[in-house]
N, C-alpha and C positions, 0 to 999 in steps of 0.2 A: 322704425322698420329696418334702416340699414345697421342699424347697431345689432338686431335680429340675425337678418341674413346673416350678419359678419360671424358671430355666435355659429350655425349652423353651417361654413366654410370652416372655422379652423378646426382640426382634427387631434386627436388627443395624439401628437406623434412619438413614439415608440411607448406605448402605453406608459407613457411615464405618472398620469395620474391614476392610472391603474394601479400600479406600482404602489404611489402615495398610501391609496387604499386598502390595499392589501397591508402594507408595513405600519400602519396605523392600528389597525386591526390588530396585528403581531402582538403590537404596543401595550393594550387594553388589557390584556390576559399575561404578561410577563409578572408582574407581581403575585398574579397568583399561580402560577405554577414554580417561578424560580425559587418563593418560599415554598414549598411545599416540599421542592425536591430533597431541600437541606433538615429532612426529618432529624435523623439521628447528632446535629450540628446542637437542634435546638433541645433534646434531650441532653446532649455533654454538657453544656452551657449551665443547664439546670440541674446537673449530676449535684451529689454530693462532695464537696471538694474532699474531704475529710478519707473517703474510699475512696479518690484515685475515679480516673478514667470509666467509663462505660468498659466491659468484656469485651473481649474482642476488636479492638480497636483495628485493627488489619481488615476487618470483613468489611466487602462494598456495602452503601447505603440501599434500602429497598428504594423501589420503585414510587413516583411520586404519586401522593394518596391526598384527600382532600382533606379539611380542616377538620370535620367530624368522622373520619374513617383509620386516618393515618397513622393514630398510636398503636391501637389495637396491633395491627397490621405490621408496623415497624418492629416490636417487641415479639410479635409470633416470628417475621422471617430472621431476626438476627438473634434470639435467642431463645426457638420452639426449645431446645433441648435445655431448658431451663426455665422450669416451669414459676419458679420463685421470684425472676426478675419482677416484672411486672408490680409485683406487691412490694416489692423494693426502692422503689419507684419514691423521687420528696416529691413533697406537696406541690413545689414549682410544677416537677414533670407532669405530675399526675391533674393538675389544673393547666397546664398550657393549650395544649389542644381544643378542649373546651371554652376555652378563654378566645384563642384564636377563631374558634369558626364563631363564635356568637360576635366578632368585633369582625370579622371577614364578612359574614355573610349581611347582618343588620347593617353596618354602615353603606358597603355596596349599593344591598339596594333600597336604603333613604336616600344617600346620594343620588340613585338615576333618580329615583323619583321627585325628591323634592329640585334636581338640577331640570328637569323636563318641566316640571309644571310652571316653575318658575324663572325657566331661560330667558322671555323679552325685560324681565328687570334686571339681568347682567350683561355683563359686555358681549359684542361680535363675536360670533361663533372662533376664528381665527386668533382674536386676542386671547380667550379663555384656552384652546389650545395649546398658544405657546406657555401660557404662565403655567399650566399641567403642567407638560413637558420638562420644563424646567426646575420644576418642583420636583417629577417622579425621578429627574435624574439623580437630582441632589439628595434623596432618601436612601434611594437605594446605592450613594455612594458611603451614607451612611451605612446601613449594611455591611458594606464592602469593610468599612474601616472596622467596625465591630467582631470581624472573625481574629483581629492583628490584636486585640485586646483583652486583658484577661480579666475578666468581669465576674472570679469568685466571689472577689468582696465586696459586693453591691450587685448581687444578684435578684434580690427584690425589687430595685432601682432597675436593669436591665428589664426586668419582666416587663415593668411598665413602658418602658421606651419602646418593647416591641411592641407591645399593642397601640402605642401611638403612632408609630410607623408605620403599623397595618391601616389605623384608620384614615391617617395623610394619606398613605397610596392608594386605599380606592378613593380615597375623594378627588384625585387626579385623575384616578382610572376611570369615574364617573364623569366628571368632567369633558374628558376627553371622548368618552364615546356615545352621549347627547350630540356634543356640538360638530361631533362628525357626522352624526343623521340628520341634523342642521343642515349641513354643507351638502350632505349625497343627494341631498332629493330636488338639489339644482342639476343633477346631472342625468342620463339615461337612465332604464331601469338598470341594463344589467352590470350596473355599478352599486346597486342596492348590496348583493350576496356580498363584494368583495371583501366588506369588514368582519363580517362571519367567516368567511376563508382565512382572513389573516389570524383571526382568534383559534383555528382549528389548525394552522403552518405554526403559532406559537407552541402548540404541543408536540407536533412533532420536532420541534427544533428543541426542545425539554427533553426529551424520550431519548434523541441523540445524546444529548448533552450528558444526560442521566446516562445511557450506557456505556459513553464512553469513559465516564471517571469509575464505574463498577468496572471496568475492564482492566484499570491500572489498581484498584484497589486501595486507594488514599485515604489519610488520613479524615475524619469529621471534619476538622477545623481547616483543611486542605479541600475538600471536597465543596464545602462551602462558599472558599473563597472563589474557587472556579466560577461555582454557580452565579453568586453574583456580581462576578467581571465580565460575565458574559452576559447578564441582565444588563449591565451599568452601558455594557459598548452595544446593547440592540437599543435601548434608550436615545443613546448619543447618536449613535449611524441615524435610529427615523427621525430625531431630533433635525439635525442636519438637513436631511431629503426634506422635508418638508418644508422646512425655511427655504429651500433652493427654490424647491420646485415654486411655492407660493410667489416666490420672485422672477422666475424664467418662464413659465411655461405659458404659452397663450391662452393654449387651451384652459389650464383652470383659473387664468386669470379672468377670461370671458367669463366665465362661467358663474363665477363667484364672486367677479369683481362690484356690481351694480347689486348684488346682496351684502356683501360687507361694506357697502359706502352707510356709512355713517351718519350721512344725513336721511339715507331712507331707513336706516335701522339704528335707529337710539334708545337709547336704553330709558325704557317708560317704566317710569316710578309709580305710575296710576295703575298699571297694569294688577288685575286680581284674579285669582282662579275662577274660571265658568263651571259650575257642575253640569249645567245642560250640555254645553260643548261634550266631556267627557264622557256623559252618556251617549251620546251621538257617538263618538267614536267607537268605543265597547259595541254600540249597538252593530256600525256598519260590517265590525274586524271579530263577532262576535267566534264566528264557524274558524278565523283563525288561529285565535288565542284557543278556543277547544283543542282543533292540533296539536298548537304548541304546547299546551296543559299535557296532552298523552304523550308528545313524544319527550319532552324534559322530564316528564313525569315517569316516564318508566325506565328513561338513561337514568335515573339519579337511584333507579331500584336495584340495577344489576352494575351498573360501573358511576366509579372504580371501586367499590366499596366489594361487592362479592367478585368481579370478576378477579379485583386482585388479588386473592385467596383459591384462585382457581389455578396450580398446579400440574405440570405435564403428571399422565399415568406412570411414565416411567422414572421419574423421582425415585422412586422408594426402591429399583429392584438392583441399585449400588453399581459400581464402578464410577462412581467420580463424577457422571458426565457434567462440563461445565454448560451446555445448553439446557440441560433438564435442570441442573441444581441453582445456577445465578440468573444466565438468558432467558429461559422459556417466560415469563410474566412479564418484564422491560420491554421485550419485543414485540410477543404475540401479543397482551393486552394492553401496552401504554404504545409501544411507536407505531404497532400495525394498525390499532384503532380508531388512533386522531387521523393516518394515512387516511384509511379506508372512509372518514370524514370528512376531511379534507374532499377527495374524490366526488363522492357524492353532494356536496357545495357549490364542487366544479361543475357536473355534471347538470343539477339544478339551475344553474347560473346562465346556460348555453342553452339549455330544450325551455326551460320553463313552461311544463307541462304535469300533469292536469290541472288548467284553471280553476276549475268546476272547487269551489268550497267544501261540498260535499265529499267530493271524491278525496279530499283532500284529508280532511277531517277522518273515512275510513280508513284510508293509509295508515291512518298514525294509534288506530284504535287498533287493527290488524298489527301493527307491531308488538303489541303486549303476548304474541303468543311463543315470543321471543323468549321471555320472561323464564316461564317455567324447564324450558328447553335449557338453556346455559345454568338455571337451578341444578341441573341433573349431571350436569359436564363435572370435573373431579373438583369441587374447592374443599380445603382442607383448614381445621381440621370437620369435621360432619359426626354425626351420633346414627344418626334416623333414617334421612333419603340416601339410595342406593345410587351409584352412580353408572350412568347410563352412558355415556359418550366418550369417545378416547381424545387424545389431542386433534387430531384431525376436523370431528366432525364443532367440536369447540371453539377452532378457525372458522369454519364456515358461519357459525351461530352469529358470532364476533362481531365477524368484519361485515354482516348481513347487517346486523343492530346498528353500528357505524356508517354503514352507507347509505341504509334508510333516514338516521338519525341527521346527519347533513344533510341528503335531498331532500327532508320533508322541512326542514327550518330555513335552510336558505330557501325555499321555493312559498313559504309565508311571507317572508319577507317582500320577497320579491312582487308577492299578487298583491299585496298592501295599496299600492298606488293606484290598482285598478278599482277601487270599490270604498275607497276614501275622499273623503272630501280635501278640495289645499289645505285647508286651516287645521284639520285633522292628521294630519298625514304625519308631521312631526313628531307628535305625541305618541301617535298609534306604533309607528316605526321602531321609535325607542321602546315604547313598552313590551313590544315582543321581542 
């Protein structure tokens, strides 16, 4: 009872494990957006050495697109007026993409899933953390060394080292963000959203990062290296805080410390999957995982993949301007978006409101009428539908998708705890 109380006396002061949480979060999602941002990086790489350079070498990279969207996309905004590129394309270029999202997205998520079902036979949530960490630093310093080398002659050898560097870093990024929902559910609720907020601050700190090297215009192999110096020091920086904080703070020492002892939490080798538990879970979280189905399910219809083909109207009508011709898509659909994201997390995070499953579940069905709305906004190039909406009202579509998109996922999360059982709660947490 007074080890209790004492728990309930110290106070998390200056939200420093707020902080933790949030920069954690950050963490989980840096591998997949700082590759992504280096599209045209991993096209030169896989050029033809024999023809020299990619065209245009001086033009900024596009905006960053996801593992099954990105090539298309890369190839339409840095060389639309060349219609032939594309089919010019080696077999590296033209398989990478494909190669990438089927190693991005299946390892991902066998990772959470085989890391959730089978977390009480690996170590403490904090030990599996640090050896992440330490792991996803040293990958992506790989990376980092890889843009400083010239890898024409063993570029079938390169091909494969990236896809084993994708599958190393989600299996850290897996890792790491189990044994953080391990750890959050020793804490209040409104410390559930914070990992979702940081996964949605990683994008806007990509979207930054991204416009700021389109602004200077650098080189692939320069633009690259940027990207991942600045993945390698957000790595080291949470790396660092979290070692601190696990060692100073009372607060999460309270909190976590009589979970991470060792002798109440060992690593049970008897331990076997329950199918009954799993259905009990599904069954309790059933109205939430529906949400979460419609609102991931309808983000993954319109962004990034068509919004980022969605084009200011005044592109086409000449003079130059560098906010319609480079800015307008960086801004309005990659940094305004995750913002506008981000916000709604926040906002989730603070009211957590409507409880009610139901009402929850319509929210997120009500979103799909989003859908056809930003269809009609300008994406280029189109054959068929007519375009309905100017820049303005394709802001509004946007940042509405985005901000419903965050307060309906963080605020799942968050009602989790209410309508689960202890033993549930882990599994459920991660799964959504």
């Amino acid at each position: 009872m007074e080890t209790m109380n004492k728990v309930t006396e110290v106070r998390d002061s200056y939200f420093v494990t707020y902080g933790v949480f949030y920069s954690m979060g950050v963490l989980t999602f840096v591998p997949y957006f700082f590759c992504i941002l280096a599209t045209d990086y991993w096209m030169f790489k896989f050029r033809d050495p024999s023809r020299g350079g990619p065209v245009q070498p001086d033009r900024p990279t596009p905006p960053p697109i996801p593992p099954d969207d990105f090539e298309d996309f890369a190839f339409l905004v840095d060389g639309a007026e060349d219609s032939g590129r594309a089919r010019d394309r080696t077999q590296l270029q033209a398989s990478f993409t494909s190669s990438f999202s089927i190693t991005y997205q299946v390892s991902l998520l066998g990772f959470l899933v085989v890391t959730a079902l089978f977390r009480k036979k690996l170590p403490p949530p904090s030990k599996r953390i640090k050896a992440a960490l330490f792991s996803m630093l040293v990958l992506f310093l790989i990376h980092t060394a890889f843009t400083k080398i010239n890898t024409d002659s063993f570029q079938e050898a390169f091909f494969a080292i990236a896809m084993i560097l994708a599958v190393l870093l989600n299996l850290s990024s897996a890792i790491i963000m189990v044994s953080l929902f391990e750890l959050v559910i020793n804490f209040p609720i409104g410390y559930y959203g914070t990992i979702l907020s940081g996964q949605a601050i990683c994008g806007v700190v990509s979207a930054i990062v991204q416009i700021c090297v389109q602004s200077i215009r650098l080189h692939y192999l320069t633009s690259a290296l940027i990207y991942f110096m600045v993945g390698s020091v957000i790595i080291l920086a949470t790396t660092i805080f979290y070692l601190i904080t696990k060692q100073k703070s009372k607060y999460f020492i309270y909190r976590i410390g009589q979970y991470e002892d060792t002798t109440q939490h060992p690593v049970d080798k008897k331990f076997s999957f329950n199918m009954d538990k799993l259905k009990g879970a599904l069954q309790s979280t059933k109205w939430f995982l529906g949400a979460m189905v419609f609102v991931q399910g309808s983000t993954a219809m319109v962004h990034p993949g068509l919004a980022a083909l969605i084009v200011s109207v005044e592109r086409d009508s000449g003079g130059g301007d560098q906010w319609n011709e480079i800015y307008f898509v960086p801004v309005v659909t990659f940094l305004g978006f995750h913002a506008c994201d981000l916000i709604g997390r926040e906002v989730a995070r603070k009211i957590q409101r409507p409880r009610n499953a139901f009402v929850i579940l319509a929210l997120a069905s009500l979103r799909l009428v989003l859908v056809p709305l930003l269809m009609l906004c300008n994406a280029q190039p189109r054959r068929h539908m007519p375009v309905m909406f100017g820049d303005n009202q394709y802001m509004i579509f946007i940042y509405m998708f985005a901000l419903s998109q965050g307060y309906l996922v963080n605020l799942c999360i968050i009602s989790v705890p209410r309508v689960a059982k202890k033993e549930e709660l882990e599994f459920v947490t991660v799964l959504l």
